[in-house]
Every structure is written in structure tokens, then in C-alpha cells.
PDB file with one MODEL, atoms N, CA, C and O in Angstrom:
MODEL        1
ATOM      1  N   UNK A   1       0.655 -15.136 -11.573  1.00  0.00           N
ATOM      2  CA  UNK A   1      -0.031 -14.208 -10.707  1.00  0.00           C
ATOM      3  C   UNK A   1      -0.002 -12.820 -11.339  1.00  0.00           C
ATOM      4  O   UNK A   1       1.142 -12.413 -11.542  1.00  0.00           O
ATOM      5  N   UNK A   2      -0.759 -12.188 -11.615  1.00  0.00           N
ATOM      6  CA  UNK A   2      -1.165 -11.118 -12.455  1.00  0.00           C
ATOM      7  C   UNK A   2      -1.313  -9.953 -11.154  1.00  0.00           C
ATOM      8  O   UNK A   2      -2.322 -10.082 -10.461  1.00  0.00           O
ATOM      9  N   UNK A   3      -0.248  -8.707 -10.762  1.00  0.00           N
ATOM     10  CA  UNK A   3       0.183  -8.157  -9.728  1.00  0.00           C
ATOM     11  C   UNK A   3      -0.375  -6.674 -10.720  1.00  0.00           C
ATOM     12  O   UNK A   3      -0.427  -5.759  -9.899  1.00  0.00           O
ATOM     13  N   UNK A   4      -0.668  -6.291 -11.705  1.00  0.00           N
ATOM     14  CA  UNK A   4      -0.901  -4.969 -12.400  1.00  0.00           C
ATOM     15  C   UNK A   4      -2.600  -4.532 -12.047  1.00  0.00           C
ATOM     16  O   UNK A   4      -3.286  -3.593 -12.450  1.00  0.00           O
ATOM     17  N   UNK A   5      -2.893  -5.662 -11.122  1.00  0.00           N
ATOM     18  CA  UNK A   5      -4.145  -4.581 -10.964  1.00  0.00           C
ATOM     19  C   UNK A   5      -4.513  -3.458 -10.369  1.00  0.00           C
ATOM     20  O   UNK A   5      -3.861  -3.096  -9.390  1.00  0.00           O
ATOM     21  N   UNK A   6      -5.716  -2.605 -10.860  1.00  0.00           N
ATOM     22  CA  UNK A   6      -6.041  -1.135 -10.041  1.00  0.00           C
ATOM     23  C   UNK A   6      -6.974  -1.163  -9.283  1.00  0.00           C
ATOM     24  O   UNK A   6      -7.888  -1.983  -9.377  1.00  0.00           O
ATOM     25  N   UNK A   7      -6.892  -0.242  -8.378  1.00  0.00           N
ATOM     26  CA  UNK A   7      -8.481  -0.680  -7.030  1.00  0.00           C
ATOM     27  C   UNK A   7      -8.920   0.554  -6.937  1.00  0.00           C
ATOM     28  O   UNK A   7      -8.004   1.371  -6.843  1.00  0.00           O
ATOM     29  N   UNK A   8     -10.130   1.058  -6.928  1.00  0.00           N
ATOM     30  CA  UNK A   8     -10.601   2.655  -6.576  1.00  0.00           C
ATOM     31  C   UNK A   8     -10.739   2.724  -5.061  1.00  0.00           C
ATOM     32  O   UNK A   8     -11.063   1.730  -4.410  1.00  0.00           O
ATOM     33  N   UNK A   9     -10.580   3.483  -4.706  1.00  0.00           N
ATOM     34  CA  UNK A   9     -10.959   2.730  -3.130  1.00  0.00           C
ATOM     35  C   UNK A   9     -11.446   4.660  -2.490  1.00  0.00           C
ATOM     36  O   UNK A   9     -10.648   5.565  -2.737  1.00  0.00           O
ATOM     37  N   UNK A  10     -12.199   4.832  -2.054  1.00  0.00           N
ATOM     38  CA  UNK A  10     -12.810   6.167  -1.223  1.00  0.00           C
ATOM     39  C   UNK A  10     -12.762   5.946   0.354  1.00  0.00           C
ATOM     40  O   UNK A  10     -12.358   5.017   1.053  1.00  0.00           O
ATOM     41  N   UNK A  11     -13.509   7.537   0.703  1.00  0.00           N
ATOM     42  CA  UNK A  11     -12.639   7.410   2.219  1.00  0.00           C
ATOM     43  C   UNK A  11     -14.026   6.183   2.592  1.00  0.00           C
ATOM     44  O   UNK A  11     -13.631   5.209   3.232  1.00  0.00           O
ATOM     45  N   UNK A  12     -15.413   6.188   2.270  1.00  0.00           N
ATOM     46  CA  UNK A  12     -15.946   5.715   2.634  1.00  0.00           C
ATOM     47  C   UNK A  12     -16.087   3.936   2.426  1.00  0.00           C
ATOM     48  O   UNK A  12     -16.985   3.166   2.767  1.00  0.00           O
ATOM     49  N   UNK A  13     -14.909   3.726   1.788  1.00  0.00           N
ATOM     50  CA  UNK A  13     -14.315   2.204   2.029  1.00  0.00           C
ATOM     51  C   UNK A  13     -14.205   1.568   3.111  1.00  0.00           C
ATOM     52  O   UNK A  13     -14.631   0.416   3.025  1.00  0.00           O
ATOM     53  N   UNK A  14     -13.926   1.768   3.793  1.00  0.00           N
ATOM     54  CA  UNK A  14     -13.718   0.972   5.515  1.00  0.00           C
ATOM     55  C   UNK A  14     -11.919   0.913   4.963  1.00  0.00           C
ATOM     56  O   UNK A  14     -11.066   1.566   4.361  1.00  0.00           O
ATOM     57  N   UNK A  15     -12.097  -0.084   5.520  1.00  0.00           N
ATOM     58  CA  UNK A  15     -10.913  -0.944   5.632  1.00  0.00           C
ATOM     59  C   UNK A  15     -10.829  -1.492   4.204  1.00  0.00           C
ATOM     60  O   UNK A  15     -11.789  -1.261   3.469  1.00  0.00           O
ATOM     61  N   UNK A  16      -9.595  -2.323   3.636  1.00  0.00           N
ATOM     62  CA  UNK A  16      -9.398  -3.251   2.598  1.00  0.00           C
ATOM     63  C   UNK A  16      -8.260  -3.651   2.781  1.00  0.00           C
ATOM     64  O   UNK A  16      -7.445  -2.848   3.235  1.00  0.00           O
ATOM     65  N   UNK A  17      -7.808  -5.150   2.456  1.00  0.00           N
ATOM     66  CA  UNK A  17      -6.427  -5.972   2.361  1.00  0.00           C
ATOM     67  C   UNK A  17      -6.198  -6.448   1.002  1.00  0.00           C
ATOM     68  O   UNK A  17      -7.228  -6.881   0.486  1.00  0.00           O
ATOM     69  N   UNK A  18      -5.362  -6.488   0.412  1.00  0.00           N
ATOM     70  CA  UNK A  18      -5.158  -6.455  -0.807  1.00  0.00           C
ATOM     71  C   UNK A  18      -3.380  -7.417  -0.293  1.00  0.00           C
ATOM     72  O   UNK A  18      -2.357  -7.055   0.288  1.00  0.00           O
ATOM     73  N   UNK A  19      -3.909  -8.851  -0.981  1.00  0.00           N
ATOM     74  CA  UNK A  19      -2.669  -9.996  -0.831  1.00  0.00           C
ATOM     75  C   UNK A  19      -2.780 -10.825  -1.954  1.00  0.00           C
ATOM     76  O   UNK A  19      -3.862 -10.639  -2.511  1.00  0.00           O
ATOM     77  N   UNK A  20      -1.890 -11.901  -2.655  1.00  0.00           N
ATOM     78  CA  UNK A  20      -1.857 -12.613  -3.418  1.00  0.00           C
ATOM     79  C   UNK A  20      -2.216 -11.525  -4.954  1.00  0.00           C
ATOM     80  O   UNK A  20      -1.818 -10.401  -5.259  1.00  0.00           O
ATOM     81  N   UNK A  21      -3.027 -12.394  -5.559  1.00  0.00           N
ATOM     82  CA  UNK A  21      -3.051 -11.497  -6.731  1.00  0.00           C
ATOM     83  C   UNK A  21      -3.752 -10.300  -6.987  1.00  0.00           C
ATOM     84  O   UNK A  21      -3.981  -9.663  -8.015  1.00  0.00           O
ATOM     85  N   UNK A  22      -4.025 -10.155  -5.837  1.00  0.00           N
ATOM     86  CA  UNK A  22      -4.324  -8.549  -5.599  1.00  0.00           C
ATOM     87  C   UNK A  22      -3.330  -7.108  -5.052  1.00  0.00           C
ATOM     88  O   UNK A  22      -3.330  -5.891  -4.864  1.00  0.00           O
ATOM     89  N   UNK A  23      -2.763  -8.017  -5.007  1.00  0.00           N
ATOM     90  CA  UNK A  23      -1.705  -7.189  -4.315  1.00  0.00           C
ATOM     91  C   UNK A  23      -0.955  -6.243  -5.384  1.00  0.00           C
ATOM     92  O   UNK A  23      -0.562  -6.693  -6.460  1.00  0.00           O
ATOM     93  N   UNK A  24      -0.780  -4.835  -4.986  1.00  0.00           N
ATOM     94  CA  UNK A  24      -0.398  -4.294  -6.062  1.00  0.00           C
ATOM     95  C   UNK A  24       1.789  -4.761  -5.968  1.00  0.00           C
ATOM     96  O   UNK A  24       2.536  -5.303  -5.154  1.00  0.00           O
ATOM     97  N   UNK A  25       1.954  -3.965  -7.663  1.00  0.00           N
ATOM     98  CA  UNK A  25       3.371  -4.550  -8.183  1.00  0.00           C
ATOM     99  C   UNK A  25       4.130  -3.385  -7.812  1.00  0.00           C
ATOM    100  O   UNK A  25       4.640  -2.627  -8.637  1.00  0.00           O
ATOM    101  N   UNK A  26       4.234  -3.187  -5.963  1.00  0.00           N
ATOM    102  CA  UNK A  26       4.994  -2.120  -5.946  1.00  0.00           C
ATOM    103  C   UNK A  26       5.031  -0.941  -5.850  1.00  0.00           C
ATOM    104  O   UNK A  26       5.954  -0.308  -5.336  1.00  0.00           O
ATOM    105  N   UNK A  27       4.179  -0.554  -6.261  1.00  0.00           N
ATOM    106  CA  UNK A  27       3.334   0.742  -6.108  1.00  0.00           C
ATOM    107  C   UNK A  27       1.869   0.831  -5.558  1.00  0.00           C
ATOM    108  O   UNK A  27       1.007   0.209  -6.180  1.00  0.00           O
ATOM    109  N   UNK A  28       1.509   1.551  -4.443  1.00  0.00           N
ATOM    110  CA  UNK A  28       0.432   1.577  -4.003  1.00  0.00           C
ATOM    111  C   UNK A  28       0.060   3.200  -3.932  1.00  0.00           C
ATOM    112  O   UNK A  28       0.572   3.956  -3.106  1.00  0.00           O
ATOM    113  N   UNK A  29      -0.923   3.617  -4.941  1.00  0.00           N
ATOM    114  CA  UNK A  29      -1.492   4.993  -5.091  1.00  0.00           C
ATOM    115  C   UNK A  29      -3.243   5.717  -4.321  1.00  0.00           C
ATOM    116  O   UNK A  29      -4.351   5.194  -4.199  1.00  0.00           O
ATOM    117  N   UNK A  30      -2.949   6.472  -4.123  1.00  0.00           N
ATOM    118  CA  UNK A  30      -4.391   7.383  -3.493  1.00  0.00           C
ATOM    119  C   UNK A  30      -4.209   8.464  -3.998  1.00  0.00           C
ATOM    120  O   UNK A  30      -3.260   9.245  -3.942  1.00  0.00           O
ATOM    121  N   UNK A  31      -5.342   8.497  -4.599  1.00  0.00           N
ATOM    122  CA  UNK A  31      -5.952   9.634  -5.325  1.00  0.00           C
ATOM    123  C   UNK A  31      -6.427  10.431  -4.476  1.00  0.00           C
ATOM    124  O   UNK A  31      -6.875   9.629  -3.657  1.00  0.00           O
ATOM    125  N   UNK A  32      -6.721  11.738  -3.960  1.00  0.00           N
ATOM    126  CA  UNK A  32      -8.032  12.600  -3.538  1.00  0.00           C
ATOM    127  C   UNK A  32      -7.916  13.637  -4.494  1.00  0.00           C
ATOM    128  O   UNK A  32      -7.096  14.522  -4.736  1.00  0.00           O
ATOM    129  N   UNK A  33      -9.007  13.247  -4.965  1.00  0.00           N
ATOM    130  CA  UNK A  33      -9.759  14.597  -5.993  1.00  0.00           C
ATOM    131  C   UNK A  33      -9.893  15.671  -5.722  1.00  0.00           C
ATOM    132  O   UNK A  33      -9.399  16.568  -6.406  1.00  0.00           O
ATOM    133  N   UNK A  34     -10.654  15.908  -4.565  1.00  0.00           N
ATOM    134  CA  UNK A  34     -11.142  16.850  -3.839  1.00  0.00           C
ATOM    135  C   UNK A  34     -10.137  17.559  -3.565  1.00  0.00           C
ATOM    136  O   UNK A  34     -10.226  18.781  -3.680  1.00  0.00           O
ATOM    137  N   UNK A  35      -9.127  17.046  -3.203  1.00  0.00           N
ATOM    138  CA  UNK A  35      -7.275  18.585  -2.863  1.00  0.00           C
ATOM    139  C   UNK A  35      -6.890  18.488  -4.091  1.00  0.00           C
ATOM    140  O   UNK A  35      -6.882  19.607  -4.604  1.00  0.00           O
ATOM    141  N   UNK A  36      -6.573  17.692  -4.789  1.00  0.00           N
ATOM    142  CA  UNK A  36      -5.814  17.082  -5.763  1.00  0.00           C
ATOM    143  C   UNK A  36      -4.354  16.710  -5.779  1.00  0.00           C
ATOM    144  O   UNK A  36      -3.452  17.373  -6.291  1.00  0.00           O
ATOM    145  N   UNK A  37      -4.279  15.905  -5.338  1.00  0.00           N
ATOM    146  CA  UNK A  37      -2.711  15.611  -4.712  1.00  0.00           C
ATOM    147  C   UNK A  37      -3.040  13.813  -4.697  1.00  0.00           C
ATOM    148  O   UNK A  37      -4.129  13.290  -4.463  1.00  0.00           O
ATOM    149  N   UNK A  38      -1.927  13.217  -4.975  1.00  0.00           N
ATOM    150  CA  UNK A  38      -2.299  11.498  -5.167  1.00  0.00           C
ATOM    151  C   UNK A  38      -0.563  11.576  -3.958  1.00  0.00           C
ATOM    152  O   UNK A  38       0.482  12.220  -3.864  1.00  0.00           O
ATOM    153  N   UNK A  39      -1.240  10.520  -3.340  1.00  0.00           N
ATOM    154  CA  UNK A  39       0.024   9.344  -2.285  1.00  0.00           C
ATOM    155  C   UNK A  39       0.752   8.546  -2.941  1.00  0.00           C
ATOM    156  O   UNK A  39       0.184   7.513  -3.296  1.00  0.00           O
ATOM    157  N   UNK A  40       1.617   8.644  -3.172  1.00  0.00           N
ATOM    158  CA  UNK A  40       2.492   7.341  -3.510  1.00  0.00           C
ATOM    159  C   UNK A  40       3.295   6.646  -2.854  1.00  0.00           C
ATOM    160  O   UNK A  40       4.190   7.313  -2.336  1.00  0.00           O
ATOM    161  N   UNK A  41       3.343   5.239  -2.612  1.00  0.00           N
ATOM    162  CA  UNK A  41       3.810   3.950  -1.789  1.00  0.00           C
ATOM    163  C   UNK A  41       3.781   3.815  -2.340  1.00  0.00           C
ATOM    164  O   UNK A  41       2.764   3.664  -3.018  1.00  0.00           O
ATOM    165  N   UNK A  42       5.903   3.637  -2.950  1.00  0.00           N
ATOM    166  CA  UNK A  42       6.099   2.077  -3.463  1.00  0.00           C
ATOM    167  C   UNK A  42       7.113   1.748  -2.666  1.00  0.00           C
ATOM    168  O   UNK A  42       7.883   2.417  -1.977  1.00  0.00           O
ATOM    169  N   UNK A  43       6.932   0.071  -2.967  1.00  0.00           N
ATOM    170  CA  UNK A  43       7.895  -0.759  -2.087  1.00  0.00           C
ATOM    171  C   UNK A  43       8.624  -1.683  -2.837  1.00  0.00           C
ATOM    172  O   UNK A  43       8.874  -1.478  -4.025  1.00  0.00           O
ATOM    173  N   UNK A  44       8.975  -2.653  -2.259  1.00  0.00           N
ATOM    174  CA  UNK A  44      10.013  -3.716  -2.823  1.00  0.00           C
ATOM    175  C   UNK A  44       8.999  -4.861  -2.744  1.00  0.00           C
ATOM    176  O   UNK A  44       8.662  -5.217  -1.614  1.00  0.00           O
ATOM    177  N   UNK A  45       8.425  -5.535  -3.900  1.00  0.00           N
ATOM    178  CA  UNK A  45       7.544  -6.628  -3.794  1.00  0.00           C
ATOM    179  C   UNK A  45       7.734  -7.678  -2.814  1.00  0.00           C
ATOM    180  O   UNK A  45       7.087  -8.080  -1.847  1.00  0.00           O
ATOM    181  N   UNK A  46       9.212  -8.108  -3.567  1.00  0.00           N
ATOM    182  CA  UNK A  46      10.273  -9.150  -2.824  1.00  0.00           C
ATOM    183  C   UNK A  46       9.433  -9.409  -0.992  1.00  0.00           C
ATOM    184  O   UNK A  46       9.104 -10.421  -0.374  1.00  0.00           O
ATOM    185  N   UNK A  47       9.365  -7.965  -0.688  1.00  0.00           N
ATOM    186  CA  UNK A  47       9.463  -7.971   0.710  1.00  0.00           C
ATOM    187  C   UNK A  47       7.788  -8.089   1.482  1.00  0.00           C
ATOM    188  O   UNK A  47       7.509  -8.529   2.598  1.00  0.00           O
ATOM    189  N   UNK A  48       6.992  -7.598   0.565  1.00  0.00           N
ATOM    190  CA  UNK A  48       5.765  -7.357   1.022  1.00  0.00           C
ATOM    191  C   UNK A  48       4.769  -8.567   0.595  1.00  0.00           C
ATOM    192  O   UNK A  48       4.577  -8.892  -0.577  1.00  0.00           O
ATOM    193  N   UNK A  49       4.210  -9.139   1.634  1.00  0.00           N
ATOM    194  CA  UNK A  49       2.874 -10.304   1.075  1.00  0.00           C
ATOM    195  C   UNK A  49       1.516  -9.666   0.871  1.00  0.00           C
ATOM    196  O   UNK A  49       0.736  -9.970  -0.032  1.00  0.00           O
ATOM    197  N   UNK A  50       1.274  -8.552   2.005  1.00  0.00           N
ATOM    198  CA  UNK A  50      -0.062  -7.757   2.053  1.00  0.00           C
ATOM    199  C   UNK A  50      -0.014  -6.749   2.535  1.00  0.00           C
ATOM    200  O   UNK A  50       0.712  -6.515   3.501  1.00  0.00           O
ATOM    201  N   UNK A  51      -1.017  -5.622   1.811  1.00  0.00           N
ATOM    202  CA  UNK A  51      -1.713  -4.342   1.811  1.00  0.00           C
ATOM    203  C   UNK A  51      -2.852  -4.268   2.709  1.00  0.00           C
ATOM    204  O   UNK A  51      -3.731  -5.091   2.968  1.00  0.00           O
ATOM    205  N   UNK A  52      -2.572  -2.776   3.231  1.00  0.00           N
ATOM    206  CA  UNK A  52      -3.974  -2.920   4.103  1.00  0.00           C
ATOM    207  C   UNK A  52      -4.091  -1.401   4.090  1.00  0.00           C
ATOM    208  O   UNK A  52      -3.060  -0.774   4.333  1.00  0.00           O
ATOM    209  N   UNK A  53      -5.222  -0.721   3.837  1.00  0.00           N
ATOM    210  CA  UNK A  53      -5.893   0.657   3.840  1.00  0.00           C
ATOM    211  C   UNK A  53      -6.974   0.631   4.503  1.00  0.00           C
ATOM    212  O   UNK A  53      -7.806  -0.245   4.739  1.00  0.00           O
ATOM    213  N   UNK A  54      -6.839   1.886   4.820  1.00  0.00           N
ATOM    214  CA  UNK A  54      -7.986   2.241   5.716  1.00  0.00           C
ATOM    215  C   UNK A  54      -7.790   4.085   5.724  1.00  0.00           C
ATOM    216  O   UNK A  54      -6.935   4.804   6.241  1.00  0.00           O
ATOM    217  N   UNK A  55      -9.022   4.389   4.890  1.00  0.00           N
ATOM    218  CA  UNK A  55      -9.395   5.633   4.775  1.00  0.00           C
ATOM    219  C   UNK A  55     -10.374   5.929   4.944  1.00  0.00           C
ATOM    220  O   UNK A  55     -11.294   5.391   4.327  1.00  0.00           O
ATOM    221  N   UNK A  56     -10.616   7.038   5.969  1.00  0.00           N
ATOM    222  CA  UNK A  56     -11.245   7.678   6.387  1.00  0.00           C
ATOM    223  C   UNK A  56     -11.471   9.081   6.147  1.00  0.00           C
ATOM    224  O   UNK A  56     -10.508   9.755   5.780  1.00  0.00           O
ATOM    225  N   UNK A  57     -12.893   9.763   6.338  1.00  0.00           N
ATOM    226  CA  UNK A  57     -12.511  11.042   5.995  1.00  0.00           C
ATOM    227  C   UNK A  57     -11.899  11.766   7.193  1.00  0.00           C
ATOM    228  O   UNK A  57     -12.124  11.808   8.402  1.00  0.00           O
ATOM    229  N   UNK A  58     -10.764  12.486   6.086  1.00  0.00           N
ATOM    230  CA  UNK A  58      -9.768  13.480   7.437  1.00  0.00           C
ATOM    231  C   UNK A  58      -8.720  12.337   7.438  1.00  0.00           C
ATOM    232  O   UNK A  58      -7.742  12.963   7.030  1.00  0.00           O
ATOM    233  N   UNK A  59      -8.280  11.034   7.637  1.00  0.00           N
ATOM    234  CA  UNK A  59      -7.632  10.192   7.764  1.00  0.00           C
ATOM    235  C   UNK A  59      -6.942   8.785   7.096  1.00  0.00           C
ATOM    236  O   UNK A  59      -7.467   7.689   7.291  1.00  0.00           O
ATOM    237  N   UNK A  60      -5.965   8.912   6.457  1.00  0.00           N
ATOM    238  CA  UNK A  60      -5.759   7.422   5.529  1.00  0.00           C
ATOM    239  C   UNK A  60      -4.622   6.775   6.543  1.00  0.00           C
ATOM    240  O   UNK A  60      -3.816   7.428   7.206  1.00  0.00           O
ATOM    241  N   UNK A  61      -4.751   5.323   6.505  1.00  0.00           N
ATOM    242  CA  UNK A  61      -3.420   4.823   7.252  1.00  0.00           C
ATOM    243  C   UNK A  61      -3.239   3.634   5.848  1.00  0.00           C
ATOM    244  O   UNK A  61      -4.033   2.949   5.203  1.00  0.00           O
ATOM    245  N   UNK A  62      -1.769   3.847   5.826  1.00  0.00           N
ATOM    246  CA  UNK A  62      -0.892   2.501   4.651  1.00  0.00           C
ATOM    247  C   UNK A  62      -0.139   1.717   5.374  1.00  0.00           C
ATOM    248  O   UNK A  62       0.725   2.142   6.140  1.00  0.00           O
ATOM    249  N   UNK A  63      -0.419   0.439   5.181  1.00  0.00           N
ATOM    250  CA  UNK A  63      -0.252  -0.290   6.480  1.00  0.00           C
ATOM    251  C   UNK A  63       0.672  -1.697   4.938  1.00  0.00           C
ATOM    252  O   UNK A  63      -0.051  -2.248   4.107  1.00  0.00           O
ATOM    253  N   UNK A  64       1.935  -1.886   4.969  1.00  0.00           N
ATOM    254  CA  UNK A  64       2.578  -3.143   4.086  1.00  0.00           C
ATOM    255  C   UNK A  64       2.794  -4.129   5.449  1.00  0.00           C
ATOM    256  O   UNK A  64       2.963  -3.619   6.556  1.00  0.00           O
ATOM    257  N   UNK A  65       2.771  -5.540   5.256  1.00  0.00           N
ATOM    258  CA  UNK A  65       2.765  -6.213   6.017  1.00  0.00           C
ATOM    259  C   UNK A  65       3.988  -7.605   5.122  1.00  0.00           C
ATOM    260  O   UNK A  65       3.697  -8.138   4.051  1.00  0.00           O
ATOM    261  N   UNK A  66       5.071  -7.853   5.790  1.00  0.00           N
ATOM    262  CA  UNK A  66       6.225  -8.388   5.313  1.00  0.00           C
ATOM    263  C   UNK A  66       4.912  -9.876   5.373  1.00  0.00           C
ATOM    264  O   UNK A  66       3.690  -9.860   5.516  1.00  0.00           O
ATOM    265  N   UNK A  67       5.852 -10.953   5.195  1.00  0.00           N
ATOM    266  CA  UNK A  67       5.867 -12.452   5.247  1.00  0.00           C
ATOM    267  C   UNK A  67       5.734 -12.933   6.834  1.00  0.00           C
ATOM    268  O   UNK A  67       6.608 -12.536   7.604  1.00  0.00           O
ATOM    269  N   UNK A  68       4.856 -13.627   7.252  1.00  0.00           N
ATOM    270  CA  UNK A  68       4.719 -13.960   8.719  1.00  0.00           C
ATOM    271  C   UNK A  68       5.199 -15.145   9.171  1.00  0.00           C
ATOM    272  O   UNK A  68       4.436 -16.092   9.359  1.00  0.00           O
ATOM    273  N   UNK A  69       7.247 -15.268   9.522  1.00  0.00           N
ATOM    274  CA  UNK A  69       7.933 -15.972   9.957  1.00  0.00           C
ATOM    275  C   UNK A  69       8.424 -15.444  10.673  1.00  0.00           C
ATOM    276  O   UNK A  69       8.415 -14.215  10.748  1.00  0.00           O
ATOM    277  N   UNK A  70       9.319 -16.609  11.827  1.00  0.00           N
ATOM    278  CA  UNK A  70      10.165 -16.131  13.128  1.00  0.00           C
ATOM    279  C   UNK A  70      11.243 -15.150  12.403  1.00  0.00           C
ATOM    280  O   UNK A  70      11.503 -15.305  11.210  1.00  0.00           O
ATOM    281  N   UNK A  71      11.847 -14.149  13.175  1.00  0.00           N
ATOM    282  CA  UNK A  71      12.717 -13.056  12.543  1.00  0.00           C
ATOM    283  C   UNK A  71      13.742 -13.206  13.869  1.00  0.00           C
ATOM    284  O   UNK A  71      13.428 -13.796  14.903  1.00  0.00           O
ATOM    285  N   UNK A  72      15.089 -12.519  13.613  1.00  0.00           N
ATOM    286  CA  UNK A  72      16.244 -12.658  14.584  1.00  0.00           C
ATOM    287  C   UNK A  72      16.826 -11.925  14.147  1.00  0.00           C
ATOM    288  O   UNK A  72      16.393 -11.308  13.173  1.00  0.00           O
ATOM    289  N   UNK A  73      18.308 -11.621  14.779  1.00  0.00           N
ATOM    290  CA  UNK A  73      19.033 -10.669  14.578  1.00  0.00           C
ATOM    291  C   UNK A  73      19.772 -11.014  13.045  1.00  0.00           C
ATOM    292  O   UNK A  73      20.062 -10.215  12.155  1.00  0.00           O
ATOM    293  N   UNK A  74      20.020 -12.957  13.100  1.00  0.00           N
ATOM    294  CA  UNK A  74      20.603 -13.036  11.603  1.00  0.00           C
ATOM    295  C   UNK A  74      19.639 -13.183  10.723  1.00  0.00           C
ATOM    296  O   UNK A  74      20.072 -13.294   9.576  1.00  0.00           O
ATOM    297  N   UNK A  75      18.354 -13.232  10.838  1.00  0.00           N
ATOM    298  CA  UNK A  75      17.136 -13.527   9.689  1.00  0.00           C
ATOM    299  C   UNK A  75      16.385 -12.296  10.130  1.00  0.00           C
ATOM    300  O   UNK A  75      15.246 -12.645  10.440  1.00  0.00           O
ATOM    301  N   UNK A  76      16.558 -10.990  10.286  1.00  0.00           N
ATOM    302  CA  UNK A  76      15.508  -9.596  10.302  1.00  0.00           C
ATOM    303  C   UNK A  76      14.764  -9.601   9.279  1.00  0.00           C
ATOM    304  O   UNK A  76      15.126 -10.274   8.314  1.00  0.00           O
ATOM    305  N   UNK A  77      13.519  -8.847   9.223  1.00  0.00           N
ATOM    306  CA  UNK A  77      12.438  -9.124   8.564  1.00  0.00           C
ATOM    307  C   UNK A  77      12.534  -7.419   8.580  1.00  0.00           C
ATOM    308  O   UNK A  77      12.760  -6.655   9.518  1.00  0.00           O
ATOM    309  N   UNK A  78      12.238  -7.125   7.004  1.00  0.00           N
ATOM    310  CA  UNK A  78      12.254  -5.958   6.262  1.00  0.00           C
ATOM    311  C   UNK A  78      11.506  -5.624   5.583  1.00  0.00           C
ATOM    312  O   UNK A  78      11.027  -6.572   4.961  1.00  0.00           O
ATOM    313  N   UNK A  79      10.885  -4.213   5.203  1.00  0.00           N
ATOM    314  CA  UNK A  79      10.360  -3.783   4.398  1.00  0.00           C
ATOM    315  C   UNK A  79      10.704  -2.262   3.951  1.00  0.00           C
ATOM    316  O   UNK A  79      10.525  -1.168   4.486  1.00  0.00           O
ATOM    317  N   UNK A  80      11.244  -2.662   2.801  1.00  0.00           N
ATOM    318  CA  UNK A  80      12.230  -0.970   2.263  1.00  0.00           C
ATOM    319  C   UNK A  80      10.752  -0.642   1.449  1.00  0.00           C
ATOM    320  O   UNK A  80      10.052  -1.521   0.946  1.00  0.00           O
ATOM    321  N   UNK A  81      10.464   0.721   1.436  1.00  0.00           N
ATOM    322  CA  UNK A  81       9.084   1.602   1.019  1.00  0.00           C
ATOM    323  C   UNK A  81       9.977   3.485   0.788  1.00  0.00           C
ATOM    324  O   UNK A  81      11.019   4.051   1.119  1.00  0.00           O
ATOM    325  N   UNK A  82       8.703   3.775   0.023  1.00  0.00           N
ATOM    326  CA  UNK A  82       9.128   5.132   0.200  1.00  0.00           C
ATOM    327  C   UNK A  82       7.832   6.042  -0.195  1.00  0.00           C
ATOM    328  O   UNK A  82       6.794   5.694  -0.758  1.00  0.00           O
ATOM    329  N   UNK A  83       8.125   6.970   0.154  1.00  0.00           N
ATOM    330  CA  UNK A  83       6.536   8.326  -0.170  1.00  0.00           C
ATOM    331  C   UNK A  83       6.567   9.560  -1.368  1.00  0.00           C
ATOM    332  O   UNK A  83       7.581  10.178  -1.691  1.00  0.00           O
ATOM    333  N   UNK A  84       5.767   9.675  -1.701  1.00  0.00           N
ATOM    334  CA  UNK A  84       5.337  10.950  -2.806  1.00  0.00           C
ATOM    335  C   UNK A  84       4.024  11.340  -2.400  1.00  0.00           C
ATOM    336  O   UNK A  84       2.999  10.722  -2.112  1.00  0.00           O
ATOM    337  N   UNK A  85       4.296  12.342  -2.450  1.00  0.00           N
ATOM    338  CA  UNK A  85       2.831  13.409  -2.696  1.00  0.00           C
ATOM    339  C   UNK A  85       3.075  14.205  -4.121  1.00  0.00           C
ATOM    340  O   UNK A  85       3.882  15.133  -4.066  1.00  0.00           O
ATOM    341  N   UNK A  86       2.525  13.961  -5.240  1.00  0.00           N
ATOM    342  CA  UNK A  86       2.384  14.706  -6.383  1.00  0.00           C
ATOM    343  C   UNK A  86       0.649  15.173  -6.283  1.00  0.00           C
ATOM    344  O   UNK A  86      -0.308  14.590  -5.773  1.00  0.00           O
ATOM    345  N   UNK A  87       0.799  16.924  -7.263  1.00  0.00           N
ATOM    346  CA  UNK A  87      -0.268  17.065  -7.776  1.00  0.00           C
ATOM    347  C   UNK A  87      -1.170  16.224  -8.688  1.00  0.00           C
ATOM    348  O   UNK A  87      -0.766  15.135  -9.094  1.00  0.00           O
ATOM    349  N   UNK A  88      -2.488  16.738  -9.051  1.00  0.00           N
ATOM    350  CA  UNK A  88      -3.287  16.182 -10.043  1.00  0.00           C
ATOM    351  C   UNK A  88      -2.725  17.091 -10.681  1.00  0.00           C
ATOM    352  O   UNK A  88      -2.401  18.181 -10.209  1.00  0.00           O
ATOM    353  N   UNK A  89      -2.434  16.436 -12.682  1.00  0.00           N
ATOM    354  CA  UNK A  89      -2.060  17.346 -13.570  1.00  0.00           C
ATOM    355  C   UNK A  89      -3.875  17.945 -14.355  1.00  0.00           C
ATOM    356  O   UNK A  89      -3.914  18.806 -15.234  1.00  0.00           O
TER     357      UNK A  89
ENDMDL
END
């Protein structure tokens, strides 16, 4: 499964899910040109099956979605992530 791919994606994308070999390796980036400042989401692969964006103008939502099994107090269902905002150089 080949996980290194890149997606351009604008606000005028709708929606997109990005699972299996689309799914990015961990890192999930947004660019806006226009401020110049890129998003960074990365996560723990391990934990995540699917991506879901939805950008809008004025509005982005990053949506990771774990594995879809029963969860409990001894089997909790996780997803460790974290954020960046860097400039465009």
C-alpha cells in the first residue's frame, strides 16, 4: 500500500475522504496561499483508517476517523494527532 501520496485540494473542493491507499502517512497538510500559512496534522497511522476534509471558504474542518469496532473501557479507541501552523517560506 503506497501511503506517500499528495492531494491539492481548494476551498472549492466540497468535501473529500481519503482511506486505504490514499490515505496520507501521517501527515495531513493545507496549504492557503492566499495568507500564506500551511496546517499541519500529523497523527499516528497505527490509529487512523480515514481522512475527511472539508474546506470551505472562511472554513476548513480535519476530521481523522479511528477503525470502526466496539470500544470499552479495556479496548478504548484512540487517536493521538497534533497541530502546526507554519509560514510559506
Amino acid at each position: 500500500m503506497d501511503q506517500s501520496s499528495e492531494h491539492e485540494i481548494w476551498p472549492e473542493s466540497g468535501d473529500q475522504f481519503y482511506r486505504e491507499n490514499l490515505l496520507p502517512n501521517g501527515e495531513l497538510v493545507l496549504v492557503d496561499k492566499c495568507q500564506g500559512l500551511t496546517l499541519v496534522n500529523r497523527f499516528n497511522i497505527n490509529e487512523v483508517c480515514k481522512c475527511y476534509i472539508l474546506w470551505e471558504t472562511g472554513t476548513v474542518n480535519l476530521e481523522l476517523w479511528s477503525e470502526d469496532r466496539p470500544h470499552s473501557k479495556q479496548s478504548p479507541l484512540a487517536v493521538s494527532h497534533g497541530y502546526g501552523v507554519m509560514g510559506i517560506s
